[in-house]
PAZAPA-4460 file (N, C-alpha, C; in steps of 0.05 Angstrom, whole numbers, plus 32768, in hexadecimal, padded with zeros to 4 digits):
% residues 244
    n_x    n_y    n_z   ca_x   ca_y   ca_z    c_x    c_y    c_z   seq   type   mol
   8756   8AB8   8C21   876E   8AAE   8C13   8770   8A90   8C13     1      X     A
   8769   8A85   8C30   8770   8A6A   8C2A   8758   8A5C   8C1A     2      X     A
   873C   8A6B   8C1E   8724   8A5C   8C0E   872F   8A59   8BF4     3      X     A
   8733   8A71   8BEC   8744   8A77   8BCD   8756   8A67   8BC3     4      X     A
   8768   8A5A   8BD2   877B   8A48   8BCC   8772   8A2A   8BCB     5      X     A
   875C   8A23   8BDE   874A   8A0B   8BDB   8739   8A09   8BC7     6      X     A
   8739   8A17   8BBE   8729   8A1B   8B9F   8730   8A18   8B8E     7      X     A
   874F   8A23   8B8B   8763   8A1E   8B7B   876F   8A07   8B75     8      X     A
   8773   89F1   8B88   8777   89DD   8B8F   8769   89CB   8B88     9      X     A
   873F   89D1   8B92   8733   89BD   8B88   872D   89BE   8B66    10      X     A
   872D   89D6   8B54   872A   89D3   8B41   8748   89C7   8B37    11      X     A
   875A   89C9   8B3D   8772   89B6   8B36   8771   89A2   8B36    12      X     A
   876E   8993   8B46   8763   897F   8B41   8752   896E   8B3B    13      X     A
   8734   8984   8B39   871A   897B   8B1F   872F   8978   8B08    14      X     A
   8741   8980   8AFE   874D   897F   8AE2   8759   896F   8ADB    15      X     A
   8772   896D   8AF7   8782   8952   8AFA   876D   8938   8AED    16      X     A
   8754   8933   8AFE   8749   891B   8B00   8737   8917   8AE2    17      X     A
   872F   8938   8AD6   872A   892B   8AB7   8736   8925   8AA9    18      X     A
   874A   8933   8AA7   8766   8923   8A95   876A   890F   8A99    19      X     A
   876B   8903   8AB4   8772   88E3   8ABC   8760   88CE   8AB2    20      X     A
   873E   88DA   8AB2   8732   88C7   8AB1   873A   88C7   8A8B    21      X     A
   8739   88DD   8A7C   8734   88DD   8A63   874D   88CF   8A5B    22      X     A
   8760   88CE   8A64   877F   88BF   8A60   8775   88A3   8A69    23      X     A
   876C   8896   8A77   8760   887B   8A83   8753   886A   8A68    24      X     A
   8739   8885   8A64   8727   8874   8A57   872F   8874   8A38    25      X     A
   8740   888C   8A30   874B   8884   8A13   8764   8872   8A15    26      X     A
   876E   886C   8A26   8783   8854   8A30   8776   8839   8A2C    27      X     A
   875B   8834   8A3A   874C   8824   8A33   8738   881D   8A1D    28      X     A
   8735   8833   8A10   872E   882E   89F1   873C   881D   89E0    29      X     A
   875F   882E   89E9   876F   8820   89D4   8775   8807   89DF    30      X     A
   8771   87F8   89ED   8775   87E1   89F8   8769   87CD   89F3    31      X     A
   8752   87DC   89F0   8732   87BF   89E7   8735   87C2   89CE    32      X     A
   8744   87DE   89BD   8736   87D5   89A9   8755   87CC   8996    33      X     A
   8773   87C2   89A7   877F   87BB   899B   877F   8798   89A8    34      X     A
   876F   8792   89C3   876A   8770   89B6   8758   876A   89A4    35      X     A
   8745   877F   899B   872F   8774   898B   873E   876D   8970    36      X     A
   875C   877A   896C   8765   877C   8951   8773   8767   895D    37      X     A
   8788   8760   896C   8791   8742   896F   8786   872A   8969    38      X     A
   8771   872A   897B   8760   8711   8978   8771   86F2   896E    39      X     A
   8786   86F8   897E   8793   86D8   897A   8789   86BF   8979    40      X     A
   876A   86C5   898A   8760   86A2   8991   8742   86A8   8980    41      X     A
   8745   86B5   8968   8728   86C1   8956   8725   86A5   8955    42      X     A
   873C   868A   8949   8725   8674   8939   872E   8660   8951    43      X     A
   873D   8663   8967   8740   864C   8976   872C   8636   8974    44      X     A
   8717   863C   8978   86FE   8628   897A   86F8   8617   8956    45      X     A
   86FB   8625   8946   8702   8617   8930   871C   860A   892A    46      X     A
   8734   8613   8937   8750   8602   8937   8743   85E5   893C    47      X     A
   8737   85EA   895D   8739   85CF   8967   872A   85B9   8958    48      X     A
   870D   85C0   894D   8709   85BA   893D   8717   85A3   8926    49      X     A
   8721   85B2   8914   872F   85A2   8902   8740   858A   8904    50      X     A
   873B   8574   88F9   874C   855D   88FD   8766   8562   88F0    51      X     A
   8774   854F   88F7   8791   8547   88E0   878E   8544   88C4    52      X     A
   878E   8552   88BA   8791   8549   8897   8797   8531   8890    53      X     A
   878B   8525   8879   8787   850E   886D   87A7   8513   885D    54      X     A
   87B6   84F2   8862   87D0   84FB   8849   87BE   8507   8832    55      X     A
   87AE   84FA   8827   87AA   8507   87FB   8797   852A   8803    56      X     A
   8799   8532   8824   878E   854A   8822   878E   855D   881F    57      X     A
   878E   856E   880C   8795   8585   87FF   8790   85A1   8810    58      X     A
   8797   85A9   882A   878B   85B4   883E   8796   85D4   8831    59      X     A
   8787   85EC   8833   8791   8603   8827   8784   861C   8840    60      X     A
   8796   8629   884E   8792   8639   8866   8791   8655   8854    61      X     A
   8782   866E   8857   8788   8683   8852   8786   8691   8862    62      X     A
   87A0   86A6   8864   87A0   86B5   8881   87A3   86D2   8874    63      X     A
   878D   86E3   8882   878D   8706   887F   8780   870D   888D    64      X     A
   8770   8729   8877   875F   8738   888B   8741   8734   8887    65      X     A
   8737   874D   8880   871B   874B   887E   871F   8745   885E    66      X     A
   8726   8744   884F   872A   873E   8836   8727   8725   8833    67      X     A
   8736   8715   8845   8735   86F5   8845   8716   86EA   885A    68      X     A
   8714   86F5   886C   86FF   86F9   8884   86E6   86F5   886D    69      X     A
   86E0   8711   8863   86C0   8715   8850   86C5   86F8   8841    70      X     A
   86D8   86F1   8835   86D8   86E2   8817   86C9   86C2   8819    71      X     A
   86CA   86C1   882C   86C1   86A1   883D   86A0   86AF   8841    72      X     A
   869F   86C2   8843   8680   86C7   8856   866C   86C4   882E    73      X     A
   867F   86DE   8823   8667   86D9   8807   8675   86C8   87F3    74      X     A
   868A   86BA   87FA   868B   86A6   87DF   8698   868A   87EF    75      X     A
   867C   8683   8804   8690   8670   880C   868A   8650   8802    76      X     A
   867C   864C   87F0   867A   8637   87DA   869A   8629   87D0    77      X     A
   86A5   863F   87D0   86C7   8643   87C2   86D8   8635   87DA    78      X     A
   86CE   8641   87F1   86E0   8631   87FE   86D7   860F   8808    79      X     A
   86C1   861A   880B   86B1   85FD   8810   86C2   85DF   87FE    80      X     A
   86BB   85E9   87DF   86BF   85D8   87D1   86DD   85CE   87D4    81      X     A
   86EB   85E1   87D6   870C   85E1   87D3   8720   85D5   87E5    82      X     A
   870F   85D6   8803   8717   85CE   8819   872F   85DD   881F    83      X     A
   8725   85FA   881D   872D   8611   8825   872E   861C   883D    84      X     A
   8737   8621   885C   8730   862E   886F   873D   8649   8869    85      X     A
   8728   865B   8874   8726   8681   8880   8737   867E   8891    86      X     A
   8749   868F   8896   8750   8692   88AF   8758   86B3   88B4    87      X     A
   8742   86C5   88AC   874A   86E8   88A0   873C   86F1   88B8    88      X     A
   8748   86FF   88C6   8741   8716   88D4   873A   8734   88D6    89      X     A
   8723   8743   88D4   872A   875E   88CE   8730   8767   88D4    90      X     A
   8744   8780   88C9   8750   8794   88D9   876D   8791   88DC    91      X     A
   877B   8773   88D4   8793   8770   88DD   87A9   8778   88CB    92      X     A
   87C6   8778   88D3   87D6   8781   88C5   87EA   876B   88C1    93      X     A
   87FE   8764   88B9   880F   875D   88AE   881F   874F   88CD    94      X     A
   8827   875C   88E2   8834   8755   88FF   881B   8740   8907    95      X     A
   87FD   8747   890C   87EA   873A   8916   87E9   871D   8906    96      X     A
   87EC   871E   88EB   87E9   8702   88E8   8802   86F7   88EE    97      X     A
   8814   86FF   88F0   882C   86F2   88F0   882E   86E6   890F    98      X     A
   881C   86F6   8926   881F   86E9   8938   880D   86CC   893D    99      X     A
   87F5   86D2   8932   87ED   86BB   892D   87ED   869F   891F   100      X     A
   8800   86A0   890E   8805   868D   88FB   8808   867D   88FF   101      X     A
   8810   8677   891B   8811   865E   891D   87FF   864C   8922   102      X     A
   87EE   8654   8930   87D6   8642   893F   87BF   8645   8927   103      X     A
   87C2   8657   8912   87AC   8658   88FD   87B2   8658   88E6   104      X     A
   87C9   8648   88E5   87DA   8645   88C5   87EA   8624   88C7   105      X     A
   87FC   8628   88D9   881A   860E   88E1   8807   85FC   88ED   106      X     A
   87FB   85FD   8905   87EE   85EA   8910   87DE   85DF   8900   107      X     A
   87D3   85E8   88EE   87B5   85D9   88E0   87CA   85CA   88D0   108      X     A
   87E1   85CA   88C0   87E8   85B7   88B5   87DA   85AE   8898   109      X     A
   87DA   85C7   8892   87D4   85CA   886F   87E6   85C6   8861   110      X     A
   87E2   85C5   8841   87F1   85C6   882A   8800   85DF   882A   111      X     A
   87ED   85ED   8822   87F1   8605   8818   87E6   8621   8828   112      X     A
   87EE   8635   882C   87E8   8647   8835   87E7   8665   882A   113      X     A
   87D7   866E   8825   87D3   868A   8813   87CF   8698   8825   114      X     A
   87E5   86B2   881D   87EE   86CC   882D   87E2   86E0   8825   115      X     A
   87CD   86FE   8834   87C4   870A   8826   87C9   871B   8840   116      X     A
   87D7   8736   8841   87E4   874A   8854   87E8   8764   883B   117      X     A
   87E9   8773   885C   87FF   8790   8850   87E5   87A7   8846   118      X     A
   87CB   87A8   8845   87B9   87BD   8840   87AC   87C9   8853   119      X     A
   87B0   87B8   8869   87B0   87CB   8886   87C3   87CF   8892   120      X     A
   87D8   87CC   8891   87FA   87D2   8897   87F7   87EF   8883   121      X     A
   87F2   87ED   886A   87ED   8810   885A   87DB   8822   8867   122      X     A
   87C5   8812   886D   87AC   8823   887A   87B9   882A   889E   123      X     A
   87D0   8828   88A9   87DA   8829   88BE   87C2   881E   88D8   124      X     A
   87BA   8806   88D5   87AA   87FC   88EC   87B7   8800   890B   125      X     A
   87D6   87F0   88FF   87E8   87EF   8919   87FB   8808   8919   126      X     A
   87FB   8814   8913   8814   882C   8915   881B   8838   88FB   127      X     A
   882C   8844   88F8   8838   8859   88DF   8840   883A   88CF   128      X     A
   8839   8836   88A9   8844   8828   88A1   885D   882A   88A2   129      X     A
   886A   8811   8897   8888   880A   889D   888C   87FA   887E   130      X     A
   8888   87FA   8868   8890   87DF   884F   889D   87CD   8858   131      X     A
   88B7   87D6   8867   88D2   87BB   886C   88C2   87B3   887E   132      X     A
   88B7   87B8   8898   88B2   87AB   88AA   8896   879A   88A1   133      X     A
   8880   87A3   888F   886F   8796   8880   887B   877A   8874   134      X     A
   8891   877A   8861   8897   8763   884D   88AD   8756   8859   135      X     A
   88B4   8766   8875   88BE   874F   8886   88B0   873E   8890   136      X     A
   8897   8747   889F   8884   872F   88A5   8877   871C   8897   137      X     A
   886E   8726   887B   886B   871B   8867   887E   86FD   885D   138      X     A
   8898   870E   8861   88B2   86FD   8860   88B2   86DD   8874   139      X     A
   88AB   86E8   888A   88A5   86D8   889D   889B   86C9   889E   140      X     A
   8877   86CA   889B   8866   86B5   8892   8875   869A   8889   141      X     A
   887C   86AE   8869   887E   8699   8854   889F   8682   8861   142      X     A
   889F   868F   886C   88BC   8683   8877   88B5   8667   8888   143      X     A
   889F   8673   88A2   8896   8662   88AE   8888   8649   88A2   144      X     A
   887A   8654   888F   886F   8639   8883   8884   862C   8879   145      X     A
   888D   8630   886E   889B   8622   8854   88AC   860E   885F   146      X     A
   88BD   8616   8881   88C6   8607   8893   88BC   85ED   889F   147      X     A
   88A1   85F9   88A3   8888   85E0   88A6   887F   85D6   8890   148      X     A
   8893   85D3   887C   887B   85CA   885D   8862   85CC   8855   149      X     A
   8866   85E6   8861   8845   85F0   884E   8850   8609   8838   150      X     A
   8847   8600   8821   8845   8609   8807   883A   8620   880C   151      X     A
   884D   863C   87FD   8842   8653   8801   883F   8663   87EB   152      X     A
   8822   8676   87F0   8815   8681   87D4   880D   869F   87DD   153      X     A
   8822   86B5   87D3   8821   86D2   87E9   880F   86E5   87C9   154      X     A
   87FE   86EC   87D7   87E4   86F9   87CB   87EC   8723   87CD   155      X     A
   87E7   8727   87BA   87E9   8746   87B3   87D6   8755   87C9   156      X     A
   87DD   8769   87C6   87C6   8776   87D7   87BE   8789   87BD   157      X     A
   8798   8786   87C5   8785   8794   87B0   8783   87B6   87AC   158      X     A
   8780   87BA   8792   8783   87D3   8790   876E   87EC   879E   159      X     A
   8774   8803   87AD   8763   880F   87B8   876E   8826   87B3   160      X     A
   875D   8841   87B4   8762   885C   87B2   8764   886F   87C5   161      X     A
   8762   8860   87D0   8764   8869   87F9   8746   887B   87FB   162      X     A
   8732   8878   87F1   8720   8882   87F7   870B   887E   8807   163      X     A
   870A   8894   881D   8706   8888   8837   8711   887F   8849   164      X     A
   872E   8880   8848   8745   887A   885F   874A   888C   8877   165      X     A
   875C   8896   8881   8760   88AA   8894   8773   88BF   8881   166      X     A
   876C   88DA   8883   8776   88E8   8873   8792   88F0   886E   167      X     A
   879F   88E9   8889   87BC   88EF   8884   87D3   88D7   8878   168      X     A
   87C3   88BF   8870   87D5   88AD   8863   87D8   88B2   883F   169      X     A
   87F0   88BC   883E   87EB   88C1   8820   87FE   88B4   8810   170      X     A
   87F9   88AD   87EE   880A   889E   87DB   8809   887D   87DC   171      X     A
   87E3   887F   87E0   87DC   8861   87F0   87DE   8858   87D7   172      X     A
   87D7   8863   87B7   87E0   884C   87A1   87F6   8842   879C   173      X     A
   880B   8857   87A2   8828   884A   87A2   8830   8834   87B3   174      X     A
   8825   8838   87D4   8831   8829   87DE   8823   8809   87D6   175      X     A
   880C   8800   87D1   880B   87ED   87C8   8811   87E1   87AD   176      X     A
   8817   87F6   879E   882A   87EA   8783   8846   87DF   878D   177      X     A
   8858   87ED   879F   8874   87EF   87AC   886F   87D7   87B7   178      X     A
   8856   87C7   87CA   8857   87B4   87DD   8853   8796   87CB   179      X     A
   8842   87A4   87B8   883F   878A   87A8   8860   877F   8799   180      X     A
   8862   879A   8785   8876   8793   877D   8894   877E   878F   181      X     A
   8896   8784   87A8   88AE   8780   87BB   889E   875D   87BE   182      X     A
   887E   8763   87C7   887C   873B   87C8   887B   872E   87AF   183      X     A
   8878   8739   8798   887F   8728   8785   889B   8726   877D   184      X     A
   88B1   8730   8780   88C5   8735   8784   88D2   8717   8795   185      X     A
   88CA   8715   87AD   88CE   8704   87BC   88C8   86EA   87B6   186      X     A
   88AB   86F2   87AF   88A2   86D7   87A9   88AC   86C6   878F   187      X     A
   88B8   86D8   877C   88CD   86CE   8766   88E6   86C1   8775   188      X     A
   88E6   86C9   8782   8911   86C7   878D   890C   86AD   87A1   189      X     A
   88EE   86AB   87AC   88EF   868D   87B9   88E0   8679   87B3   190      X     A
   88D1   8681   8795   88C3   8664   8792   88A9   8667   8796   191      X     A
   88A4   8671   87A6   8881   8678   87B1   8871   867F   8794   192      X     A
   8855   8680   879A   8846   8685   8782   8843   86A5   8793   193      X     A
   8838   86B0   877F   882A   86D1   877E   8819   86D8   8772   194      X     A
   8800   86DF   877C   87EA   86E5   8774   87DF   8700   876C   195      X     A
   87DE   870E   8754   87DE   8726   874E   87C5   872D   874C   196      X     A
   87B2   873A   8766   879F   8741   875B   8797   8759   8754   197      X     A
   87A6   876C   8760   87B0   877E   8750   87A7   8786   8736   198      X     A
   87B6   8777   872A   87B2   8781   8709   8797   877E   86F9   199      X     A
   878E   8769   8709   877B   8761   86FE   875A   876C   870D   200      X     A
   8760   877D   8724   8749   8786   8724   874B   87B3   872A   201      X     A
   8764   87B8   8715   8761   87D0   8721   875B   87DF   8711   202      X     A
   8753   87F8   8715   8745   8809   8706   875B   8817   86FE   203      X     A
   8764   881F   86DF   877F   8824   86DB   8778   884B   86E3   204      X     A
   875A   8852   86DA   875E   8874   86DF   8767   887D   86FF   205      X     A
   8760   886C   8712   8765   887E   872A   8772   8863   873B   206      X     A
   8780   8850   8729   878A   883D   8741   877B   8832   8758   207      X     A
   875F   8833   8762   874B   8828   8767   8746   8811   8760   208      X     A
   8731   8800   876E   8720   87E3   875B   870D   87ED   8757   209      X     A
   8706   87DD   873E   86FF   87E2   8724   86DE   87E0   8733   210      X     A
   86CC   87E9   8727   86AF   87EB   8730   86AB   87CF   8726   211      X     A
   8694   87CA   873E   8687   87AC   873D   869A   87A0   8750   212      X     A
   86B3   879F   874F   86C8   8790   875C   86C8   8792   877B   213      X     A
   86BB   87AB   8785   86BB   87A8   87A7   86A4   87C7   87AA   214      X     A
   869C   87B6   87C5   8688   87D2   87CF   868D   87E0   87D8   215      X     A
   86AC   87EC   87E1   86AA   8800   87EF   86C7   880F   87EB   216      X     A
   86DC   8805   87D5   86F3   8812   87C8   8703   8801   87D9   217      X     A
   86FD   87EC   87E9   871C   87D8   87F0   870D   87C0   87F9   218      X     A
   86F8   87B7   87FF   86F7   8797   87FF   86E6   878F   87EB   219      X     A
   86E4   877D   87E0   86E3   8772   87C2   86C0   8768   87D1   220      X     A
   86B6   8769   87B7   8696   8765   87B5   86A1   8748   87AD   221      X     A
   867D   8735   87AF   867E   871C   87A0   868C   871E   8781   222      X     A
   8689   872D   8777   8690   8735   8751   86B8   8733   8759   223      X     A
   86B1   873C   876F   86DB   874A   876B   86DB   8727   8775   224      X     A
   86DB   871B   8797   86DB   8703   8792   86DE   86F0   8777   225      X     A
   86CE   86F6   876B   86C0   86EA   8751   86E4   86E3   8746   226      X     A
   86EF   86F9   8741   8705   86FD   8734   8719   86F0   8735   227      X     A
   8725   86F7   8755   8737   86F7   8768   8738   86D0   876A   228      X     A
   8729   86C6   8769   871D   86A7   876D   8735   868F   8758   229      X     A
   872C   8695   8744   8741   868C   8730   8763   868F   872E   230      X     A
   8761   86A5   8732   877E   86AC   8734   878E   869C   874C   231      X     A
   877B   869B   8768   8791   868C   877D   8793   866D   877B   232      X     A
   8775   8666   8771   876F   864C   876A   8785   8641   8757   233      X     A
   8790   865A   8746   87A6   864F   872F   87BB   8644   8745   234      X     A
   87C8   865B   874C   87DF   865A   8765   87DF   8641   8768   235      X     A
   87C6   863F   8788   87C4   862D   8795   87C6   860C   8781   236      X     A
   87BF   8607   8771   87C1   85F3   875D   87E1   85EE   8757   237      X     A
   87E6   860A   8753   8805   85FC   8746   8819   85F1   875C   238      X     A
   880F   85FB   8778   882C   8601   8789   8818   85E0   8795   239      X     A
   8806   85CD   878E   87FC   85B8   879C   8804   85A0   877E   240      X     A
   8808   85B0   8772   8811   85A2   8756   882C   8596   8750   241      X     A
   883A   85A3   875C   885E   85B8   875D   886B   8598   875F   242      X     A
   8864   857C   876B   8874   856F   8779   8864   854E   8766   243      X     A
   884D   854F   875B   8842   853F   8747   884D   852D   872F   244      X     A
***
């Protein structure tokens, strides 16, 4: 009887201790793999970098995700010339840049600053989407700058068909028609420019981008770049124009 009960005992707590460890190490999954999505100090070493802007310097910061991240890697001629800095992270959402803004937007002490959020806030990176809590942060940004006199230029998010997402997020075309719509909305009511790229690169049969435009149904190929290029360049021109 008592062997029987020590048996009982030690397989109890063989079980106890796999659950523990399996609770540990998925505890620690999600841990590494939510500083990898932080990454607060991604460009520190390029912050420090950068000098003080020239008064006649036309300095132009862009802050996102991998959208903004790729666009510097295959078209970075564009920024080169323009005296453009990347400042896109992949993977991030709408709260993540907002925490960083400062040290990779305010500090650098640019002109202008172009906003590009809210398609991984749909794709739920950080949690169940939220819209208000999306185009609140959004809200934010543009707030912050504008405080620091940097000229603000809030960018659409690109059309996708959620193909290849996680399967239980659904009415992903609406919600980026709904998100765009609400920042151009905004961006009417304060002056900001707004960048529709949207319209201009979506595939009207399935609300998708349009072939050629990206390799994989949400980040834009060189051709979608191609596109996308002119349109912010307009923006960015007018809102460095605005005071001439």
């Amino acid at each position: 009887m008592k062997r029987t009960f020590l048996k009982v005992i030690f397989i109890l707590s063989l079980i106890v201790n796999v659950v523990a460890i399996g609770y540990i190490g998925i505890d620690y999954y999600k841990n590494k793999r939510n500083r990898n999505i932080f990454k607060l100090n991604a460009y520190a070493w390029a912050n420090s970098q950068m000098k003080e802007p020239q008064p006649e310097e036309n300095r132009v910061i862009f802050i996102g995700n991998s959208i903004t991240e790729n666009w510097v890697h295959l078209r970075y001629k564009f920024f080169k010339e323009n005296n453009y800095t990347c400042r896109g992270i992949g993977g991030q959402t709408s709260p993540l840049l907002l925490l960083r803004f400062r040290q990779d937007v305010i500090d650098l002490k640019p002109k202008v600053v172009v906003i590009n959020a809210g398609i991984n806030d749909i794709a739920e990176n950080t949690g169940e989407y939220d819209p208000v809590f999306t185009i609140d942060n959004i809200k934010s940004m543009a707030q912050l700058a504008q405080i620091n006199g940097i000229k603000v230029v809030l960018t659409g998010v690109l059309p996708s068909d959620g193909y290849g997402w996680k399967s239980h997020i659904k009415n992903i075309t609406e919600k980026i028609k709904d998100l765009n719509s609400e920042m151009k909305a905004y961006a009417d009511e304060n002056g900001y420019q707004f960048v529709d790229y949207y319209s201009a690169m979506v595939n009207e049969q399935d609300k998708g981008m349009k072939s050629g435009y990206t390799f994989d149904g949400l980040h834009p190929s060189e051709q979608g770049y191609a596109v996308m290029e002119p349109l912010v360049q307009k923006a960015i021109n007018n809102v460095l124009n605005e005071n001439l």
